[in-house]
Steps between C-alpha positions, in 0.01 A plus 500: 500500500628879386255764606391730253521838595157720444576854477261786551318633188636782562849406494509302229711585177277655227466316174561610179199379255681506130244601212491185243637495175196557325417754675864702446415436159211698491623782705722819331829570662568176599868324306415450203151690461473833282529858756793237696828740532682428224231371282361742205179661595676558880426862569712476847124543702250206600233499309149699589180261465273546228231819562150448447402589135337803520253777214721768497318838553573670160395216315119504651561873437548426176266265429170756668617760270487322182118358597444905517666617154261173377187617600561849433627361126158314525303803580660715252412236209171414590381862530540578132391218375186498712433851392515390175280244547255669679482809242480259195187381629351863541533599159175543288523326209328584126470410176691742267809417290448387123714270435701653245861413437754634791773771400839541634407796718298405795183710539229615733191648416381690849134629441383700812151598594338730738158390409533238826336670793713361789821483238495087571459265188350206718195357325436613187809643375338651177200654707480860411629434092728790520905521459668902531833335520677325252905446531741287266781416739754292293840349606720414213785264493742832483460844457229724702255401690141692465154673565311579282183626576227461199172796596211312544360728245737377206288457142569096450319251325339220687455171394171419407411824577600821286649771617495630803677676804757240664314464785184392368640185419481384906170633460411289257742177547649531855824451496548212227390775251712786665807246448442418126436883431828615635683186361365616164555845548857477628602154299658375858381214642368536877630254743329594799204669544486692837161694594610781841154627693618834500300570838676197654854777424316655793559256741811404367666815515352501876674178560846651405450756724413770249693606158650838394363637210594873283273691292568851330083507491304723734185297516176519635304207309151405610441164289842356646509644843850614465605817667889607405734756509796538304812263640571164604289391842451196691168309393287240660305255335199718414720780358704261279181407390355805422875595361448182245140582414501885421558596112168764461761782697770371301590702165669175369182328577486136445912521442539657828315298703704189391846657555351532878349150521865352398609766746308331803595150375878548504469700865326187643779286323789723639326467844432123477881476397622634849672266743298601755184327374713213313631381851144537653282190533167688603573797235527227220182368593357824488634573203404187297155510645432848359651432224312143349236661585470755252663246257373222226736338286484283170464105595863440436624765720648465856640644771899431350348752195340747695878515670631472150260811408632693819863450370407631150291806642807554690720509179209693290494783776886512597738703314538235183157463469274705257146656592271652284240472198460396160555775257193702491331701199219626620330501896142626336441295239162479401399226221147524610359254718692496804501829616878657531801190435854515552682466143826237506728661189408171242822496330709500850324304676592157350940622536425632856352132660766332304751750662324354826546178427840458468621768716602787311151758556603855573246776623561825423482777806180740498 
């Protein structure tokens, strides 16, 4: 019987283990296989295994920053529109507008009264019957926007009640009767009625940080409390108020004292108007506290008009804009009855609030 020869294991002849066809097939660089010298794809180097996929750095870079410019596009949105909220519900709302037909030109009639003790119109906005301040503000389609400031002590006739002084028609009406007086008086239509607590200027001019204001007067007037030199000097809130009040000091009287009262409005506008305080979440605030409080608007007016009114003051009081008074005959008139009237020149006046209307008023310099 041969004998079969048993090696060591460590002597014996190493064996070659040959991959199987299937698995050739699934491997590159093998004959016949893509990456195989000589087949297309071969790049003349083995091929590197796969890496782990991977978030590349910039991309969650990326992605953080663009959660950021969200919420600070969030923020930005919702302020405003908060605000706007908020305010709308602050504002005091009265009865006042007639109803009469609408014109072309948009316009406000701004009564203002110092009659209010703290200068708020909370409550009772009619409490104390008295207006000093009556503006026409009016924004036409073109031409100039304007002020026009009507003395409360104009001769008018009052519905259902004669003739009187201007004013007297709050007194007797509020300001339903105050708004059909000067709608008859000026044939212009009023679209919003806007009643200003001229003590709550005070705290509004406090809240801008105080207003400059010039005078050529040397004054020393008991009844308003103002005390002023000659010049232009920075005023707080109870100054500007004083500044607004005064007109017994004044030689223009009743005239003068509503060339300073658009004066103090305008300053407070320019102020208001500063980037300073439109970029400044507490300031606004401030600002729109002080404000609807010495504010009460006509039922159909919001907050979007009182911005609308802003933009036309803006206009009125800018270089375009036109400032002044009705063309007056006499400023002691005296028809018995009423003491001493301002006198509107009859045959003007119907041209000049026409003029107003539709953009085309002049006032001639003093």
């Amino acid at each position: 019987m041969p004998r079969t020869r048993v090696m060591p294991v460590d002597q014996q002849p190493a064996r070659r283990i040959q991959p199987t066809q299937s698995y050739r097939q699934q491997q590159p660089g093998y004959p016949g296989q893509p990456g195989h010298p000589g087949q297309p794809g071969h790049s003349g180097q083995h091929p590197e295994p796969p890496a782990t996929p991977r978030t590349p750095r910039r991309r969650r870079r990326g992605r953080r920053a663009v959660v950021i410019v969200a919420a600070v596009l969030v923020l930005l949105l919702a302020w405003p529109i908060g605000l706007l909220i908020w305010a709308n519900g602050k504002i005091t709302h009265i009865d006042a507008l007639s109803g009469a037909p609408g014109q072309a030109a948009e316009t406000y009639l701004l009564a203002g009264s110092d009659s209010r003790a703290d200068g708020t119109l909370a409550g009772d906005p009619t409490e104390g019957q008295r207006t000093d301040t009556i503006m026409l503000l009016t924004k036409p389609p073109s031409g100039s926007a304007s002020l026009i400031s009507i003395p409360r002590d104009t001769y008018v006739a009052i519905p259902g009640h004669g003739n009187n002084k201007i004013n007297a028609s709050y007194a007797l009406g509020g300001p339903e009767l105050l708004v059909r007086t000067v709608e008859d008086f000026t044939g212009m239509t009023v679209d919003h009625y806007v009643e200003i607590g001229m003590g709550g200027v005070s705290a509004l001019v406090d809240a801008v940080g105080g207003v400059e204001l010039c005078s050529d007067l040397d004054v020393d007037d008991e009844k308003s409390g103002l005390v002023w030199t000659p010049g232009c000097h920075e005023a707080d809130g109870t100054t500007a108020l004083a500044f607004a009040r005064m007109r017994y000091s004044d030689p223009k009287g009743d005239i003068g004292r509503t060339e300073r009262q658009q004066q103090v409005i305008k300053a407070i506008t320019a102020k208001v108007a500063r980037p300073g305080t439109l970029v400044n979440p507490g300031a606004q605030v401030d600002l729109l506290s002080a404000g609807l409080a010495a504010l009460a608007v006509d039922q159909d007016t919001g907050i979007l008009d009182l911005g609308r009114l802003a933009l036309a003051f803006r206009a009125a009081t800018g270089p375009d804009g036109v400032r002044g008074t009705p063309p007056i005959a006499d400023l002691n008139y005296r028809p018995g009855g009423v003491g001493s009237a301002v006198l509107i020149e009859p045959d003007a006046a119907a041209r000049f609030f026409a003029s107003v209307a539709d953009g085309t008023v002049t006032i001639e310099e003093e």
